[in-house]
C-alpha positions as CSV (number, residue, x, y, z in Angstrom):
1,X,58.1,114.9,95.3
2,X,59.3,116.1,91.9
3,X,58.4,114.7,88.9
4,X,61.7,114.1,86.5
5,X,61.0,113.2,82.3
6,X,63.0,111.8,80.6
7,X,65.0,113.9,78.2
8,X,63.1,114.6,74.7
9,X,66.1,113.9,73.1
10,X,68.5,110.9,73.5
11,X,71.7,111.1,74.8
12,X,74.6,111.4,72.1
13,X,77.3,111.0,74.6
14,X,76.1,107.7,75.9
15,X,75.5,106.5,72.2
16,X,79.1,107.4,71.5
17,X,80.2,106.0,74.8
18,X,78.6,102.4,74.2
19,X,79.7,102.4,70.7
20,X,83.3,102.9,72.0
21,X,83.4,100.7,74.6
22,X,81.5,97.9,72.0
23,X,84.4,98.4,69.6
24,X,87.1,98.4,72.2
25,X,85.8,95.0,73.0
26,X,85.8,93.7,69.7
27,X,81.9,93.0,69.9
28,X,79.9,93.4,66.9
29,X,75.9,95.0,67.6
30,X,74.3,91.6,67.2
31,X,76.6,90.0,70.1
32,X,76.0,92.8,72.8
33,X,72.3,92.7,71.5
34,X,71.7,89.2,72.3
35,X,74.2,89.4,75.4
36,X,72.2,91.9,76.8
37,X,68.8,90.3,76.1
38,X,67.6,93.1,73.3
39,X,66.7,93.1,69.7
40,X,69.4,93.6,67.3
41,X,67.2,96.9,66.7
42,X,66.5,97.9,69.5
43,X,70.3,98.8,70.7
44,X,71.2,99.5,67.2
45,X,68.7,102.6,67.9
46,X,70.5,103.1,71.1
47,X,73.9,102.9,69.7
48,X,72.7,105.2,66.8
49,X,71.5,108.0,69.6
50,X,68.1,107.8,68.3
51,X,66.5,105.7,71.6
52,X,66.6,106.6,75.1
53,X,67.2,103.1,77.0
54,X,65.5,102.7,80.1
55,X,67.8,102.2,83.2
56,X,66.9,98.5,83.6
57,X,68.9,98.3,79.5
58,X,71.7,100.4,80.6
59,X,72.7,97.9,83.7
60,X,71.5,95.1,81.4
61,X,73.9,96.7,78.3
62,X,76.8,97.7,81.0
63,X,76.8,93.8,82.2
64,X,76.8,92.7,78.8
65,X,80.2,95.0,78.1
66,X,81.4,93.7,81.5
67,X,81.3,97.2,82.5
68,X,79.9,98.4,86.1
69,X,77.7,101.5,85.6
70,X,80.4,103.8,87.0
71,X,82.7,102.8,84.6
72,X,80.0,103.4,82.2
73,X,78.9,106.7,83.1
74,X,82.8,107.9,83.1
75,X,82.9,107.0,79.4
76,X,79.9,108.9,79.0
77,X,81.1,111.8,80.7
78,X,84.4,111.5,78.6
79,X,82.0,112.1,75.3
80,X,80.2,114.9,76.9
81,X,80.1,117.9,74.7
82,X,80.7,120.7,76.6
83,X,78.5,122.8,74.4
84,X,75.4,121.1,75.6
C-alpha cells in the first residue's frame, strides 16, 4: 500500500474552476457557503486557491453547484495550466 499526501500547495485550477462555475450560476460566496454546509471563510479560502478542500467538501461544494463531480473535475481540467 502507498501512501499518497496531499499536494503542499492548493490547486489553482480547481479554485478557478469553482469560481467559474459559482458565477455561471449567479451564486454569490455566502450562498454556495451555506448551501454546501461551510463557513463563508472557509470556501472563500478555497475559491481564493489558498485551501486544499477535503474530498468530503468537494462532493459537498459540487452538490451545492448542482454539479456531479465529473462535471466538476472536466471544468477543472479545462483551467489546467499546461505548464504545471
Amino acid at each position: 500500500m502507498s501512501n499518497v499526501s496531499a499536494p503542499a500547495t492548493p490547486d489553482a485550477a480547481l479554485a478557478l474552476a469553482l469560481l467559474s462555475l459559482r458565477r455561471e450560476r449567479h451564486q454569490t460566496q455566502e450562498d454556495l457557503a451555506h448551501a454546501a454546509g461551510l463557513t463563508v471563510t472557509a470556501y472563500a479560502r478555497i475559491e481564493r486557491g489558498s485551501a486544499n478542500p477535503t474530498w468530503t467538501t468537494v462532493r459537498r461544494i459540487a452538490n451545492a453547484l448542482e454539479v456531479t463531480i465529473g462535471e466538476l473535475g472536466h471544468a477543472v481540467e479545462r483551467h489546467i495550466d499546461p505548464t504545471d
